[in-house]
C-alpha positions in Angstrom: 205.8 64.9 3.2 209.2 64.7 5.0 207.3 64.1 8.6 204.6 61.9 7.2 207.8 59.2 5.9 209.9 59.4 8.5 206.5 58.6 11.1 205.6 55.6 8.7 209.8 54.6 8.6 209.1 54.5 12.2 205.7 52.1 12.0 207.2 49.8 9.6 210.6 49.4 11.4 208.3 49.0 14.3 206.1 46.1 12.9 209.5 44.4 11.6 211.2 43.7 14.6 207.5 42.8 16.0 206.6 40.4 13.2 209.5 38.4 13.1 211.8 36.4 14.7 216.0 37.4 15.4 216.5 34.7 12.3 213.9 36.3 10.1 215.1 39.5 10.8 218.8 38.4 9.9 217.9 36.8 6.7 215.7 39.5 5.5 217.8 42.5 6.6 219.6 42.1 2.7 216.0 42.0 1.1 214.7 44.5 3.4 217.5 47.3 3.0 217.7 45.9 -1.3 214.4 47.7 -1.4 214.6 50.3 0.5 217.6 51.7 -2.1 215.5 50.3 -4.9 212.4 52.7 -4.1 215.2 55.6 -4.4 216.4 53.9 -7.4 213.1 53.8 -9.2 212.5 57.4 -8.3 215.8 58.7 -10.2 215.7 56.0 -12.5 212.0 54.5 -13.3 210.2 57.2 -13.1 212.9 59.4 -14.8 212.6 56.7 -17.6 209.1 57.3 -18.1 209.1 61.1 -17.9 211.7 60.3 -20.7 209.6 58.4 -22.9 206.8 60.5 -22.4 208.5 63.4 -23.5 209.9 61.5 -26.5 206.3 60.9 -27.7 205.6 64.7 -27.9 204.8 65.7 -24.5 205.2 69.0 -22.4 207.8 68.6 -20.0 205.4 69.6 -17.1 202.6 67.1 -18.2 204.8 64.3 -18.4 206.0 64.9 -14.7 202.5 64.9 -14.1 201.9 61.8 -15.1 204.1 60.3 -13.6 203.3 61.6 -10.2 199.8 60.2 -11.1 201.1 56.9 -11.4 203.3 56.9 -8.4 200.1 58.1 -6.3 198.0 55.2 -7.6 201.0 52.9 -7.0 201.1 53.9 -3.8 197.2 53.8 -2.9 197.3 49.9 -4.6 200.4 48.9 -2.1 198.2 50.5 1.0 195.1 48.4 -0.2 197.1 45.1 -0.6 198.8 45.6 2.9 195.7 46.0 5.0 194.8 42.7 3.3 198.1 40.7 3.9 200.1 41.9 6.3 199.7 39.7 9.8 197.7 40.4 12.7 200.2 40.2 15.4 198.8 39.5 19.0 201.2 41.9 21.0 200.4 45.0 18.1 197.5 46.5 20.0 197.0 50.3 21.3 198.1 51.1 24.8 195.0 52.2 26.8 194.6 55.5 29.1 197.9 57.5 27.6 198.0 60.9 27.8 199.9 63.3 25.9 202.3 64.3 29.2 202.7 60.6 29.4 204.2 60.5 25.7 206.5 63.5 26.6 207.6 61.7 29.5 208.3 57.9 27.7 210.0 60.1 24.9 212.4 61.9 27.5 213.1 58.5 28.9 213.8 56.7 25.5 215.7 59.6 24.7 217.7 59.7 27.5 218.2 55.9 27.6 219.6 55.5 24.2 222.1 57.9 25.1 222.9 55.5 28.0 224.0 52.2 25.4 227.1 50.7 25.8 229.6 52.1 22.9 226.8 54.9 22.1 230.1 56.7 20.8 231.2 54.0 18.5 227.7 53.4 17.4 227.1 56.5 16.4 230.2 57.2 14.3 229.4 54.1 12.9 226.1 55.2 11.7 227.3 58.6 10.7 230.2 57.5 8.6 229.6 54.4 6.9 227.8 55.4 4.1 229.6 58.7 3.6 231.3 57.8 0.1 228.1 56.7 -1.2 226.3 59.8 0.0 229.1 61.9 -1.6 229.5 59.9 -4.7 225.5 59.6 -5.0 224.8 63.7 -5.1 226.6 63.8 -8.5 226.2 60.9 -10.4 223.0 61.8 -12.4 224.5 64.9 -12.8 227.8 62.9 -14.2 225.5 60.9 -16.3 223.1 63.6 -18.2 226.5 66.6 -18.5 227.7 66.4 -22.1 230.5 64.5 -23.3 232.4 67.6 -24.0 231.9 69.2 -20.3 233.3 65.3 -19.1 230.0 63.9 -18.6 228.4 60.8 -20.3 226.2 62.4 -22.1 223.1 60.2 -21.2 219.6 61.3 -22.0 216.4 60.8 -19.8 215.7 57.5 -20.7 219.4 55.9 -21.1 219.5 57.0 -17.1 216.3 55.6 -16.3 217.5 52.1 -18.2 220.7 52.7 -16.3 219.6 53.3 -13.1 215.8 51.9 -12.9 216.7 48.4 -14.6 220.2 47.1 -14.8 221.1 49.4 -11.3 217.9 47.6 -9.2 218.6 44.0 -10.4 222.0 44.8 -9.2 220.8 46.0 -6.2 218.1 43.0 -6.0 221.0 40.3 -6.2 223.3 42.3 -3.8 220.7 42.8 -0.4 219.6 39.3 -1.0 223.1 37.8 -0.9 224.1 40.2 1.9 221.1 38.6 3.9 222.2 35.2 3.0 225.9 36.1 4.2 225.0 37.6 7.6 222.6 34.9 8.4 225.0 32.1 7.6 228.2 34.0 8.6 226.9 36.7 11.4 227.6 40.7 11.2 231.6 40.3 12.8 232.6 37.7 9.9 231.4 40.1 7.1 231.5 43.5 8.0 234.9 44.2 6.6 234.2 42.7 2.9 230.6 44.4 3.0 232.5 47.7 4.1 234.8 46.9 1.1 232.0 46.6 -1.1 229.8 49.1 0.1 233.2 52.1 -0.9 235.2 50.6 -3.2 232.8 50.2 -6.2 232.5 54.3 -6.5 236.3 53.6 -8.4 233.9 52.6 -11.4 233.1 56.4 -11.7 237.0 57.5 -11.5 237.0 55.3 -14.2 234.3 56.5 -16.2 235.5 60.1 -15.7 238.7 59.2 -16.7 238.1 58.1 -19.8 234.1 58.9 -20.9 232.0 56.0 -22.6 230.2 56.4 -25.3 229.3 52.3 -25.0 226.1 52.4 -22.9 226.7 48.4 -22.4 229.7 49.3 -20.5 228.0 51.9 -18.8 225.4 49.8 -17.4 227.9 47.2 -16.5 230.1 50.2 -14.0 226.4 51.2 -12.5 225.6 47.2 -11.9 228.7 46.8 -10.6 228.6 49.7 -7.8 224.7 49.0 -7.5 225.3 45.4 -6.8 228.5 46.7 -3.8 225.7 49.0 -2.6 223.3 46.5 -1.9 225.8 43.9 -0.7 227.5 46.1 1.8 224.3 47.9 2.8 223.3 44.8 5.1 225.8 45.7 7.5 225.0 49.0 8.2 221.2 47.3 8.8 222.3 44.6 10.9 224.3 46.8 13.0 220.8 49.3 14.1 218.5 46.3 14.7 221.4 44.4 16.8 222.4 47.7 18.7 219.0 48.3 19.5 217.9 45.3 21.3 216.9 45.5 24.9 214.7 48.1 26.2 212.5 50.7 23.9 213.9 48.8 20.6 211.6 50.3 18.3 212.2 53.7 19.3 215.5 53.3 19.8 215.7 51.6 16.3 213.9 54.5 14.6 216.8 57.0 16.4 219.4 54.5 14.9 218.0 54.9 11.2 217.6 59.0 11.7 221.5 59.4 12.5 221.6 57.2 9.7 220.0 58.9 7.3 221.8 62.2 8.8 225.3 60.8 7.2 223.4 60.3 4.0 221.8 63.9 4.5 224.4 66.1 5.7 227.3 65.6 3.7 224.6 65.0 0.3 224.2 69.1 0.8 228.0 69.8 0.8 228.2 67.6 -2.5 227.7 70.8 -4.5 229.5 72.9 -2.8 232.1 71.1 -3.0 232.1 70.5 -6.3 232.0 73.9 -7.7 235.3 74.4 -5.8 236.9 71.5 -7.2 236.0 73.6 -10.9 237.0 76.9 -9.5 240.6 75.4 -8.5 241.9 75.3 -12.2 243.9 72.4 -11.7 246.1 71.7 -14.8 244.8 68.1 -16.1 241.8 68.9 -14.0 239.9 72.1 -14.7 236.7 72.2 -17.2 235.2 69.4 -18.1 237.8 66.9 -16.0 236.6 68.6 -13.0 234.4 64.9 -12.4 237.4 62.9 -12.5 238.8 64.8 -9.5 235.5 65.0 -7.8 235.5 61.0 -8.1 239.0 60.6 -6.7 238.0 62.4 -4.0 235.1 60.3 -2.9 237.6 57.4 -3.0 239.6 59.1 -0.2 236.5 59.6 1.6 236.2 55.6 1.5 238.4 55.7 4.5 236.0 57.0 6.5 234.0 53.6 6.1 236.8 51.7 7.1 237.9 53.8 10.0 234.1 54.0 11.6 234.1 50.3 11.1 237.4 49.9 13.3 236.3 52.3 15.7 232.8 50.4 15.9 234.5 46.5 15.6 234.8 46.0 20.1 230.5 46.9 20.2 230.5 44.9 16.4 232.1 42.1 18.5 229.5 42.5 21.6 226.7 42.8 20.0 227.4 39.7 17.2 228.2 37.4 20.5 225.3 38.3 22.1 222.7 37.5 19.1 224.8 34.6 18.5 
């Protein structure tokens, strides 16, 4: 499953760049990157919701998640059918005749080797790695936040309260967010607004401090915190976007695209499997006002330190932030 998305992430990033112009791709970067957190959103919260209800009416646990990976599969099968039928029919999309499989080996080497050649490949990268890294930590342990009992610190949420949560209020958060990032970049440019996207893509994860601080039982206010850092998400998001598809323009730009979104998705990735770890040794520390059941609220402070490694990957990136915005100008 893991090597069938990541080939069809390549396609459509592929097909993106193709299909439209440097303006189109700037004002759809926010809607673009909006949905691609909203499909994750729906999984942990839309589908969650209706495993929820399921269960509610009387169903086995196991035959509700059953259903509702029936749906998604018929969901998906009805997206496939529409696309063959609407998406364009672009005039330079056509199969390259006589390759052979030695000549893919070689073209790979060479895209390989000449990504590694950019200009500010070092500040790129570190870019890519660290900018999301409070979201990927803060991410891990939400749901896990939201469903833990109020007495172990939690919020004490059930299935469907998440899926409302996360699924409704936390997608049109996310909806408003990409679109206005979009808007912003196209009107502004990436070097205007990467700093307040930055901002917004960290410093919303304070609404879980919060939270853990002192636990909610109003699940109006609730929603409002998850809207809140859903909406910063989305907003600051567009940056991170804007920054692959600008730095890689020029030669091999799909490929060299698709090796900007897998470095990407290996900040999300790598430190998402340290969340854990890391938080059962935060509960094993017994620190007083912190041990048991508080051991969230000094699990959320940390991921606000690690909001400074946004801002520091986004000095360390700003002189190739600056090249690449003058040159797309």
């Amino acid at each position: 499953m893991a090597f069938f998305s990541a080939t069809h992430d390549i396609a459509a990033d592929g097909f993106y760049m193709l299909a439209l112009s440097e303006k189109q791709q700037a004002d759809f970067v926010g809607i673009r990157s909006t949905f691609y957190k909203v499909a994750t959103v729906v999984g942990q919260g839309g589908l969650t919701l209706l495993a929820g209800w399921l269960e509610m009416r009387g169903m086995h646990t196991s035959w509700a998640w059953a259903i509702v990976f029936y749906v998604l599969t018929a969901l998906f099968f009805s997206i496939w059918l529409w696309h063959t039928q609407t998406l364009p029919k672009l005039a330079d999309d056509h199969p390259v005749g006589g390759t052979t499989v030695s000549d893919i080996l070689r073209n790979f080497g060479m895209t390989f080797v000449t990504f590694f050649k950019k200009k500010y490949i070092g500040a790129a990268l570190t870019f890519m790695l660290l900018f999301r890294l409070p979201e990927s930590m803060c991410a891990k342990m939400v749901a896990i936040f939201m469903k833990t009992p109020l007495s172990d610190g939690g919020l004490g949420l059930s299935l469907t309260e998440i899926g409302i949560a996360n699924g409704t209020v936390g997608v049109i958060a996310l909806l408003v967010g990409g679109v206005l990032g979009g808007i912003a970049i196209g009107h502004g440019g990436l070097r205007r607004w990467v700093w307040p996207m930055a901002a917004s893509l960290a410093l919303p994860c304070i609404v879980y401090c919060l939270l853990a601080i002192w636990p909610q039982t109003d699940f109006s206010l609730i929603c409002v915190a998850v809207g809140f850092e859903q909406f910063g998400y989305g907003f600051g998001l567009t940056a991170l976007m804007m920054y692959m598809i600008y730095f890689a323009r020029g030669e091999s730009e799909t490929s060299h695209y698709a090796f900007c979104i897998a470095f990407s998705m290996a900040g999300i990735m790598l430190p998402g499997m340290a969340a854990g770890w890391i938080f059962e040794k935060m509960a094993s520390w017994g620190l007083p006002g912190f041990s048991g059941g508080n051991v969230f609220e000094i699990y959320f402070w940390f991921v606000m330190v690690c909001c400074l490694t946004t801002f520091v990957a986004c000095g360390i990136a700003m002189p190739s932030i600056r090249k690449i915005s003058n040159q797309n100008n």
